[in-house]
Structure formats: structure tokens, C-alpha cells
C-alpha positions as CSV (number, residue, x, y, z in Angstrom):
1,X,6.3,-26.7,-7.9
2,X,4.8,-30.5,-7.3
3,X,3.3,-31.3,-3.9
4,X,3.1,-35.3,-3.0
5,X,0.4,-34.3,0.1
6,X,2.3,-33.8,3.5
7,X,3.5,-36.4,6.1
8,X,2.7,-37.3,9.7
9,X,5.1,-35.4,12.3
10,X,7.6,-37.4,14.1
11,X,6.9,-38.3,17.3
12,X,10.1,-37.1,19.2
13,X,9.1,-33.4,20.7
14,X,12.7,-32.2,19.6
15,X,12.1,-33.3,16.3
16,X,8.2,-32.3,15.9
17,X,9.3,-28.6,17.2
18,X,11.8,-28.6,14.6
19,X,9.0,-29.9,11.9
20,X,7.0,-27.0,12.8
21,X,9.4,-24.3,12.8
22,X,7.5,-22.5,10.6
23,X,8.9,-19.6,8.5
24,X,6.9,-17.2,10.5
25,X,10.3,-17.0,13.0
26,X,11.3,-14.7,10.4
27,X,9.1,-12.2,11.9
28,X,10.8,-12.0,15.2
29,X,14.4,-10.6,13.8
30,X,12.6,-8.7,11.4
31,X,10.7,-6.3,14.0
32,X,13.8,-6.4,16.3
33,X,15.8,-4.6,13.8
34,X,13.9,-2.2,13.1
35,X,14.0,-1.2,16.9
36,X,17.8,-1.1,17.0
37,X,17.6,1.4,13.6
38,X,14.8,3.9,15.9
39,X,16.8,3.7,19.1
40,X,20.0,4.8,17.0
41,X,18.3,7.5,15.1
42,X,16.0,8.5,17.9
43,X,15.7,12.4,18.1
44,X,16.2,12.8,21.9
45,X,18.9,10.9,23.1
46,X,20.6,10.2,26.5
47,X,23.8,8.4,27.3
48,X,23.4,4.7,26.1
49,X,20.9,4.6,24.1
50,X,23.0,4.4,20.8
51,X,24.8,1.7,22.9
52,X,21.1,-0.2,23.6
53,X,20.6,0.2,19.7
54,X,23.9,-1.6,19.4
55,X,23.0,-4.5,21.7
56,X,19.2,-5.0,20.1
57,X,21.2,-4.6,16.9
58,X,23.7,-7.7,17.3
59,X,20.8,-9.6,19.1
60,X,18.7,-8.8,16.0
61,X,22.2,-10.9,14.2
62,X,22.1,-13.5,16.5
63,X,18.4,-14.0,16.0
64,X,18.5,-14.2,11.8
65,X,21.7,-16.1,12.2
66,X,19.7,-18.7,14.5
67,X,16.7,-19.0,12.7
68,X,18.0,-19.6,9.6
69,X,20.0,-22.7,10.7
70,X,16.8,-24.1,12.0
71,X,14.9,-23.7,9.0
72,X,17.5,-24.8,6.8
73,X,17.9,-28.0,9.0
74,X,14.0,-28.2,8.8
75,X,14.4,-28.3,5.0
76,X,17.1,-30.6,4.8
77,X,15.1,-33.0,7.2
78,X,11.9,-32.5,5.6
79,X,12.0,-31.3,2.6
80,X,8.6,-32.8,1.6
81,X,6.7,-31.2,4.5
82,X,8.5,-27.9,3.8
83,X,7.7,-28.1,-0.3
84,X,3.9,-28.5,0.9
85,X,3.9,-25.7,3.3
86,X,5.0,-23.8,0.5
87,X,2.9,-25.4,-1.9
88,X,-0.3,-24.8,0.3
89,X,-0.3,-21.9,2.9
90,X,0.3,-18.2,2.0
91,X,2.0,-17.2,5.2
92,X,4.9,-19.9,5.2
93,X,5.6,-18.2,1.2
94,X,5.1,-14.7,2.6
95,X,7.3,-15.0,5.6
96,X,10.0,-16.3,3.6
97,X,10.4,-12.4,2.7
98,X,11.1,-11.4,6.5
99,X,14.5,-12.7,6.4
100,X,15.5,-9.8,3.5
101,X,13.8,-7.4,5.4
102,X,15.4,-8.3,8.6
103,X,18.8,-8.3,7.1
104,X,18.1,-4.6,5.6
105,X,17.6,-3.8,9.2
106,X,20.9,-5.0,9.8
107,X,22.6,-3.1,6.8
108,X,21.1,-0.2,8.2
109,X,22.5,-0.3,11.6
110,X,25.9,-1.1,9.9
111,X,25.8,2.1,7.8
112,X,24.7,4.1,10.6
113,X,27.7,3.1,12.4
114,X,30.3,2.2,10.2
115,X,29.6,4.0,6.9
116,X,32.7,5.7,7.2
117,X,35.1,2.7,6.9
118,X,33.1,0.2,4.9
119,X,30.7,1.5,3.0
120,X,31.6,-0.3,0.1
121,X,31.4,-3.4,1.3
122,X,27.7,-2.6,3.2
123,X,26.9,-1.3,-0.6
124,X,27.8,-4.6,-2.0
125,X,25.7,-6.7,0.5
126,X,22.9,-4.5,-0.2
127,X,23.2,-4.9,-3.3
128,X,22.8,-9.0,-3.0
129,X,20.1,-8.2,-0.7
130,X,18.5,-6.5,-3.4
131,X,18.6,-9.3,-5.4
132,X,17.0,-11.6,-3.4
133,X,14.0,-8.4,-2.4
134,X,13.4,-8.4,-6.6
135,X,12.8,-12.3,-6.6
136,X,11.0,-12.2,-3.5
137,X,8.5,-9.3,-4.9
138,X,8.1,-10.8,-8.5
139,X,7.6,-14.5,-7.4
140,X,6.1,-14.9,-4.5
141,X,2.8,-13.1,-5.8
142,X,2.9,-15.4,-8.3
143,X,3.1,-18.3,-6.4
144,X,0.0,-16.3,-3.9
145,X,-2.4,-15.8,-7.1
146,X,-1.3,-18.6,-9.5
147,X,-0.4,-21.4,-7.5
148,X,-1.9,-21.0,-3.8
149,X,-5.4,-19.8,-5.7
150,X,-6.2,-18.4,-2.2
151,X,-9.5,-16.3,-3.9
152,X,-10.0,-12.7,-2.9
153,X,-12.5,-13.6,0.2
154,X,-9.5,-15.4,1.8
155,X,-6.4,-13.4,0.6
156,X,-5.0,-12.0,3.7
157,X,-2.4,-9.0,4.9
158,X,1.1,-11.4,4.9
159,X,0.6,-11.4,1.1
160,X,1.7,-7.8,1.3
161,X,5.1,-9.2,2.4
162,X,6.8,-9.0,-1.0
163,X,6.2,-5.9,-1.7
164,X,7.6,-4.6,1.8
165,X,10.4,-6.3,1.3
166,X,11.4,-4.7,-2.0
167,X,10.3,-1.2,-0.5
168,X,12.5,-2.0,3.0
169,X,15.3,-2.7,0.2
170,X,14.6,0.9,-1.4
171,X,14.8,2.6,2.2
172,X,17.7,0.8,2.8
173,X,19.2,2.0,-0.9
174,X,18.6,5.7,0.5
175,X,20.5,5.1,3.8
176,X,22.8,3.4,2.4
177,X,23.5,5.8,-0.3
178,X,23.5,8.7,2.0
179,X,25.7,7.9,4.7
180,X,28.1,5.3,3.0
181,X,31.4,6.8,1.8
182,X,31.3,5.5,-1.9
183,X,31.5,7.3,-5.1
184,X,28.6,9.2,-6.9
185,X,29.1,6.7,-10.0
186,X,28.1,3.7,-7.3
187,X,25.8,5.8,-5.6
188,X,23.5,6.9,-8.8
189,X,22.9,2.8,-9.8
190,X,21.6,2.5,-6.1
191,X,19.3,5.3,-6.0
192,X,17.6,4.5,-9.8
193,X,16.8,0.8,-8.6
194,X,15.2,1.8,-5.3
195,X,12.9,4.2,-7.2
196,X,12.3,1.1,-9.0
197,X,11.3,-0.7,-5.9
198,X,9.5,2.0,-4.7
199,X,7.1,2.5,-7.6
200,X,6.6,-1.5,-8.1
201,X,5.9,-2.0,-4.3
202,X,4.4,1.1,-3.7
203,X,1.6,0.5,-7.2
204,X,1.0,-3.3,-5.8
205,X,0.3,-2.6,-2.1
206,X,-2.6,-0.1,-3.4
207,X,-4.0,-2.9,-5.4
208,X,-3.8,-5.6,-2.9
209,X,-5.1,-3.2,-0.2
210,X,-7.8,-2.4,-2.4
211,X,-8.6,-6.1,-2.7
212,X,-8.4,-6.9,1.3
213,X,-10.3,-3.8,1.9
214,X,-13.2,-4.3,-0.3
215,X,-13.3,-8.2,1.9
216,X,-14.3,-6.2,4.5
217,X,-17.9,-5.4,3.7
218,X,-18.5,-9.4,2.9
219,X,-16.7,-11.4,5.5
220,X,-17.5,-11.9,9.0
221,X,-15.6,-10.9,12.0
222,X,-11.6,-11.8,11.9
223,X,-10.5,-14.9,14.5
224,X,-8.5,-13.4,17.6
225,X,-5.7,-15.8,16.0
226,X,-5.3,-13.2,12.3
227,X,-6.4,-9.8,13.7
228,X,-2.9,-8.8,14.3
229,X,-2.4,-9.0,10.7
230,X,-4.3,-6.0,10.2
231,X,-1.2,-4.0,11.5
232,X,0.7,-5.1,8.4
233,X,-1.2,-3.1,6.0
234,X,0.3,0.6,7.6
235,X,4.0,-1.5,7.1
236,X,4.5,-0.7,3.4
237,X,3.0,2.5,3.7
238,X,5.5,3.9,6.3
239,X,8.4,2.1,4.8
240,X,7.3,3.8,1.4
241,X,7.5,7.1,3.3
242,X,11.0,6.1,4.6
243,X,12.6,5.1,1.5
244,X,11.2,8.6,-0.3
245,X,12.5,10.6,2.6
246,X,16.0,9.2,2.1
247,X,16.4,8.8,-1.4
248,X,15.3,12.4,-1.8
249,X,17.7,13.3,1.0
250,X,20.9,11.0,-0.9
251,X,19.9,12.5,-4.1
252,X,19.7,16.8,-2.7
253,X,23.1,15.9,-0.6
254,X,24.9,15.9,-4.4
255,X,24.9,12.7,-6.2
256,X,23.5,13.6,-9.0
257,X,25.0,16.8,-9.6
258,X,28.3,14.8,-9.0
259,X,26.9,12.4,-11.1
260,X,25.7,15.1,-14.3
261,X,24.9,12.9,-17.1
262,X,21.6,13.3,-19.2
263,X,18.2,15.2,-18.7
264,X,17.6,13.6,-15.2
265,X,21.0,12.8,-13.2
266,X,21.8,16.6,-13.5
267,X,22.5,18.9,-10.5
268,X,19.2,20.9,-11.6
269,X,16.9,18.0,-11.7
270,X,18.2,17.3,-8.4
271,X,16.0,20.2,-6.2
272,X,13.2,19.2,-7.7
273,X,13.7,15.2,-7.4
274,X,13.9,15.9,-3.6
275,X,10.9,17.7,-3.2
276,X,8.6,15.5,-4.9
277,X,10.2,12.7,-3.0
278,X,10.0,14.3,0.4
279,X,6.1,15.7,-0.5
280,X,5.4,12.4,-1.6
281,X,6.1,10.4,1.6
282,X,4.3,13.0,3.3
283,X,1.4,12.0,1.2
284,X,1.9,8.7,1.6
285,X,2.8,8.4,5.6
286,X,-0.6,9.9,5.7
287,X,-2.2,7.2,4.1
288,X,-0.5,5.4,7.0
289,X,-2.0,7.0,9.5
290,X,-5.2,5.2,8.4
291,X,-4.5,1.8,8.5
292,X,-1.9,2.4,11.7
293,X,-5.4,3.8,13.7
294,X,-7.6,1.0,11.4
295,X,-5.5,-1.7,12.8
296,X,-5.8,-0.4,16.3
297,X,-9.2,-0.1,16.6
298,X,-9.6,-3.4,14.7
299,X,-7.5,-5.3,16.9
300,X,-8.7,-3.7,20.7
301,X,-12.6,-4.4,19.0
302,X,-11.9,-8.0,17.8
303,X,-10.2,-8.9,21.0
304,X,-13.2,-6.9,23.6
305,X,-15.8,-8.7,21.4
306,X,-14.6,-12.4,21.6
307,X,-16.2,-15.0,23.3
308,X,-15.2,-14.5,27.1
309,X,-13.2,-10.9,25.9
310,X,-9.8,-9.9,26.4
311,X,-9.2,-12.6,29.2
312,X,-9.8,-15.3,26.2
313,X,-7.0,-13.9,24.5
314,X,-4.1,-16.4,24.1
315,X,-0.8,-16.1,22.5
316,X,0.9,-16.8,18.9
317,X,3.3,-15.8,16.9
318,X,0.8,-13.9,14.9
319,X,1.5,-11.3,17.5
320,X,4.8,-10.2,16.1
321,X,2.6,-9.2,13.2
322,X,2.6,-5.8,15.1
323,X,6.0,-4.9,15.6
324,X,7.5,-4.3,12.1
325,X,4.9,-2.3,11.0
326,X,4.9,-0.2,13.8
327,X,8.4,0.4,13.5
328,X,8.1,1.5,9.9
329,X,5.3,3.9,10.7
330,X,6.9,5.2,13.5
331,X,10.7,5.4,11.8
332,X,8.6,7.6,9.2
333,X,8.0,9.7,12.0
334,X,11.3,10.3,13.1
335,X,12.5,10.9,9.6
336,X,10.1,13.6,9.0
337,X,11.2,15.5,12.5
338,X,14.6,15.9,11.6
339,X,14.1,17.0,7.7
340,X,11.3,19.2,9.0
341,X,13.1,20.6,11.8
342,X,9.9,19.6,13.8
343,X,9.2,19.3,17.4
344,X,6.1,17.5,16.9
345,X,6.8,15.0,14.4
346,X,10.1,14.6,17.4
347,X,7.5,14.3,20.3
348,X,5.1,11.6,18.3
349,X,7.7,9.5,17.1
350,X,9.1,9.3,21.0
351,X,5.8,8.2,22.5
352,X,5.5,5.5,19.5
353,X,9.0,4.9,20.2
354,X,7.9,4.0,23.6
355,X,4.6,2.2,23.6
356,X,6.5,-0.1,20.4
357,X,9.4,-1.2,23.3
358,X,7.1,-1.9,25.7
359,X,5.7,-4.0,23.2
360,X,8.3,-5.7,22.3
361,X,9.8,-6.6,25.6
362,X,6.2,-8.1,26.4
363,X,5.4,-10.0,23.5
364,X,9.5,-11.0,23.7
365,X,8.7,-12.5,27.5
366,X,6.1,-14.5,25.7
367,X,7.8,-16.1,23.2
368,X,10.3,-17.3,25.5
369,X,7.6,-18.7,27.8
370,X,6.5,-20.3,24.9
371,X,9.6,-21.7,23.7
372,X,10.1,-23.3,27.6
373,X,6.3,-24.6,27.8
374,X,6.7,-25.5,24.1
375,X,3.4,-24.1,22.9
376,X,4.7,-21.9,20.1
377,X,6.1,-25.0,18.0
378,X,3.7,-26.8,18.1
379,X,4.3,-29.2,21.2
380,X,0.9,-28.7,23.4
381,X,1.7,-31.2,26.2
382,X,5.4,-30.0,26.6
383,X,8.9,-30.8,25.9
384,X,9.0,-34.3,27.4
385,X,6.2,-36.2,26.3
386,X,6.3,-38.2,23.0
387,X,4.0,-37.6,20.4
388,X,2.1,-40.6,19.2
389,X,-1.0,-39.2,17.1
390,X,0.6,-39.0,14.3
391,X,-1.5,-36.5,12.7
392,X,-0.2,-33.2,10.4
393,X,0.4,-30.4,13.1
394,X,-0.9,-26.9,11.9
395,X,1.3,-24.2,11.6
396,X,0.2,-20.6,12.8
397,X,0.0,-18.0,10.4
398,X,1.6,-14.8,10.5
């Protein structure tokens, strides 16, 4: 990948908004579908709420749908200043993943409802999504560590992004495979790849957490601005969980004893395939629980101790670094409530249910006043005055 440097902005605010639509949109669709999937699968349920998962669900569509127009105008416009934003800044790469992980989200919600009648053709779009989760996870670290050259004292939580994309594709495989009416010959290929996702993802997100928490001891304290980030590290670690819940669930429910071929796809391996699974995301949920309470802490101190405290606090799009991960940690939750049969995992994943809604509709009220004041692309003085400066604007990080 050459980089020529990047160009001034335009002028125009339509056009400079449009210039620094940044990937990080992504994000937005990405932790709205994974509301829509809760609110459908929610334990305790109450007339409309599977009809307020299908709203959020077709608003998650309209969102994806949206923001991938704008970017891919944004590339066809500039496709200098988008090659350099990819060339130079690990969030703009990173983000790039949300839009697979978004439209998992979406799959989800469409097996969940319509598994019955087109589960093959939900299978075969998983499938492509697949595709483009494997890419994301193999390259994009490659582009982080071999071409970006960020160093460990600056490699932050987005590059974790990848990796929650492919395991997001392997929790999606499990669904998918679970409640989709499609053979046991179309359902084995599924399950075998997202074990695949799972142990790649699963192995790297160890290493690079390793990495980011060993920076810990030798930086200073995080900017208000990339604190939110922190949340991401409890993301793959719940959507790890998920993806072992359901595959174990798809494989015990007879798709391999359907299957019966070899040592492993055998109805006997099967009891024992979904108990290590399901022990295993118990195991690892847990290590979820750390980083979910790290980031929280983390976050409340960063935010208390800032120059002028929470009042200081100001508003990016690095905000919406909460909400997917929270919604993986506490979809987790509601997983392990109905294959344990238990009221407390029910109760938790309600109250985290609730708190993440509230979050959203807040942190959904400020994006829109954003978007009218025109602060969260980039225009500072507003829609209707020009831009003259002509200096490089800087996109916020995820």
C-alpha cells in the first residue's frame, strides 16, 4: 500500500463532513445490533419487546445501509485521503471490521425470526460474511504490526477489532446453525470453521491483551478522548463465550450424530464436544468479568480525575466504544441463564440489559446533536460556514 502524504480538506462544510466521515461510523450500527439480538432473546419478556427488537433491528439496516454509501462516496471522492487514513492511523483500519460485525448482528436477528423459511439463504450470506471476517482477522494485523509500526507503548484496544470480528462470525455460525432449517451436511462445514474462528481470535486477543496490559505499568494516564476504548477489551471475551455456548448447543441438538463420519463428527463425540464448549465459555466470560469491571473503573477514574472532572467531559464518537462490548458481555449473560436454567444469570443480564439501553438512547441523543451542530464530522463552527484554513482535519479515534 503506497501513501503520497494527505491533502488539505475542501472548504465546503458538506464536503469537509463527507471528508471526515471517518470509518469509526461503523461503530454505531455495530452496537445497535447487538441490542436488537438482547431485546429478542431477552429472558423476561412483555408484550412488544420482540416487536422493539424488530424496530432497533431494521434501524440497525438502515444505519449499515447509510453509512456505507457515505464512505464509499468518501472513497470515490478521495480516494487519496482515504489510502492515507488507512496507510497511517490504526483505528480508521480497525473500524473497517465493524461493518462485518454489524452485519452478523443483522444475520442474527434474521435467523431468530425467519430461520424457518430461509435459513438457507441466511446460511449462504453468513457464509460471505465469513469471508470477509477471515480477511479482516488475517490482514488487518498485518497492516497494524507491519505497516502502521504503531510500537507496543502506543498499540491501542481498536486493534482487537479483527479478532472480534472473526469471533462475532463464529457466534453467529452457532446461531445460525442452530435455529436455521438446513441440513446436517451444511450445518457440520459451518460449525468446523467457527471453531476455527474461535481458536484464531480467541489465541490472538490473549496475546494482544497481554501486550496492552503490560503498557499499563509504563504509560501515563489515558486522555478522556481513548478511555472508552478500554471497554473493548471485555468484547472478544464475551463474544468468545457466546459463540462456545451456541456451537456447543448446535452441535448436542444432533448435527453431528446426523452427520456420523470419522472419529470426531460422531454422535458420541458429540456430549463431550458440548461440555467442553459450554465449560469453556464459562471460563472464558469470566475472564470478561475482569476487563468489563477494569473498563469501568478505568473509565469513571479517568473521567473524576481530569482537569476540571466530569463537567470537562465532552463528547466523540469514541463513546460508542462502549456499547458493543457491553452487549457481547451481557448477551453472554443471557446465554448462560437459559442453558443453566438460572435465575441469576436471568436477573444480571436484565439489569445490564437495562443500564446498556439507557446508554444507548443517551449517547444516541448525542450523536444526533452532533450531526445538527456538526461537531462529530469534523465541522467546529457549524454547518454554514466555509472552511478556509485549509489544513488536514483529524479524525477521532475509536
Amino acid at each position: 500500500m503506497t501513501d503520497q502524504g494527505d491533502l488539505p480538506p475542501p472548504a465546503g462544510p458538506l464536503s469537509r463532513a463527507l471528508w471526515n466521515f471517518a470509518s469509526v461510523w461503523f461503530i454505531v450500527p455495530q452496537g445497535t445490533g447487538i441490542i436488537a439480538v438482547i431485546l429478542y432473546r431477552l429472558k423476561y419478556q412483555f408484550n412488544g419487546l420482540t416487536t422493539l427488537a424488530t424496530i432497533v433491528w431494521v434501524y440497525t439496516i438502515v444505519q449499515l445501509g447509510l453509512f456505507l454509501i457515505l464512505y464509499l462516496i468518501r472513497t470515490f471522492l478521495h480516494p487519496r485521503h482515504v489510502l492515507h487514513q488507512l496507510r497511517k492511523n490504526s483505528a480508521e483500519t480497525s473500524c473497517l471490521c465493524c461493518i462485518s460485525i454489524a452485519f452478523t448482528s443483522i444475520l442474527e436477528m434474521a435467523v431468530l425470526q425467519y430461520g424457518d423459511t430461509a435459513g438457507l439463504a441466511i446460511y449462504i450470506m453468513w457464509w460471505v460474511n465469513t469471508g470477509m471476517a477471515i480477511v479482516a482477522c488475517m490482514v488487518i494485523p498485518f497492516i497494524h504490526l507491519k505497516m502502521q509500526q504503531p510500537g507496543t507503548r502506543h498499540m491501542q484496544a481498536d486493534m482487537l477489532m479483527p479478532f472480534l470480528a472473526a469471533l462475532t462470525s463464529a457466534a453467529g455460525g452457532g446461531v445460525i446453525c442452530r435455529l436455521a432449517r438446513i441440513s446436517p451436511r451444511l450445518q457440520v462445514p459451518g460449525i468446523i470453521i467457527s471453531y476455527l474462528e474461535v481458536g484464531a481470535g480467541l489465541a490472538l486477543v490473549a496475546a494482544f491483551e497481554t501486550i496492552i496490559l503490560y503498557q499499563y505499568f509504563g504509560r501515563p494516564s489515558e486522555s478522556p478522548d481513548t478511555v472508552y476504548q478500554d471497554m473493548i477489551m471485555c468484547g472478544p471475551c464475551g463474544q468468545a463465550s457466546v459463540a462456545l455456548q451456541s456451537l456447543g448447543e448446535a452441535v448436542h441438538a444432533g448435527s453431528f450424530a446426523a452427520y456420523d463420519r470419522g472419529q470426531l463428527l460422531t454422535a458420541e463425540a458429540a456430549g463431550p464436544f458440548a461440555f467442553i464448549s459450554h465449560f469453556t465459555g464459562l471460563l472464558v466470560w469470566g475472564y470478561g468479568v475482569f476487563w468489563w469491571f477494569f473498563a469501568i473503573l478505568t473509565i469513571c477514574y479517568t473521567l473524576h480525575t481530569q482537569p476540571g472532572g466530569w463537567k470537562q467531559s465532552r463528547f466523540t464518537m469514541a463513546v460508542w466504544s462502549v456499547v458493543f462490548p457491553w452487549g457481547t458481555f451481557t448477551n453472554a449473560a443471557v446465554e448462560f441463564g437459559r442453558i443453566m436454567d438460572s435465575p441469576a444469570f436471568d436477573v444480571f443480564s436484565t439489569a445490564l440489559l437495562l443500564l446498556l439501553v439507557l446508554m444507548w438512547i443517551i449517547i444516541q441523543i448525542f450523536t444526533l446533536k452532533g450531526i445538527v451542530t456538526g461537531r462529530v464530522l469534523g465541522l467546529d463552527h457549524g454547518w454554514r460556514k466555509r472552511y478556509d484554513d485549509r489544513r488536514p482535519a483529524v479524525n477521532k479515534e475509536a
